[in-house]
N, C-alpha and C positions, 0 to 999 in steps of 0.2 A: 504494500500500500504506500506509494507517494505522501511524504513528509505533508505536503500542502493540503493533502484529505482528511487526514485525522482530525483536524477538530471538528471535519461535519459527519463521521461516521455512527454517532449515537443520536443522530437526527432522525424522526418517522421517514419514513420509503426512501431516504438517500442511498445511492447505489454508486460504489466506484466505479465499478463499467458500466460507462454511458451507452455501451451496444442494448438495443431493444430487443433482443433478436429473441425471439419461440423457444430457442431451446436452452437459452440462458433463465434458469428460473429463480425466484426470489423478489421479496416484494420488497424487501429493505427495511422489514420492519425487527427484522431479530435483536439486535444489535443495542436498539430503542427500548425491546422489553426487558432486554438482559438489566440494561443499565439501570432501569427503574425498579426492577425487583432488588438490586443490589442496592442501591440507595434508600430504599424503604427498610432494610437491614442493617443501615449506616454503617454500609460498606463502602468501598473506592474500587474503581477500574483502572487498571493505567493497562496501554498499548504500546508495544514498540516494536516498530516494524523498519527493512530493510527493505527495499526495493530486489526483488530476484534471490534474497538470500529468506526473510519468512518472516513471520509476523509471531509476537512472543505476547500475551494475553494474562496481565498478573489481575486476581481477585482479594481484595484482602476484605476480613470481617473483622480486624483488633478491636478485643473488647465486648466482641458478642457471645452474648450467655445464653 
């Protein structure tokens, strides 16, 4: 995922690939529920991603009982 997307990736239907196309599916909404289920658990998301080398996905819940 390009440096420049990440801060709109936990936006409703935002999609990195701009392709429309039939056989690409996903509506862009995962991302959105993930982040608000985690935040209602006064969790944090952080993302870090490399371009061609992979995208690393930390969750943390410090503090949850």
């Amino acid at each position: 995922i390009e440096e420049s997307e990440l801060p709109n990736i936990f936006e409703p239907f935002y999609r990195v690939d701009k392709c429309r196309s039939k056989y690409i599916k996903g509506s862009g909404l995962g991302l959105s529920i993930v982040d608000s289920i985690i935040k209602k658990h006064n969790g944090t998301i952080d993302i870090n991603s490399k371009v061609n080398v992979g995208t690393i996905i930390t969750i943390n819940f410090d503090g949850y009982k």
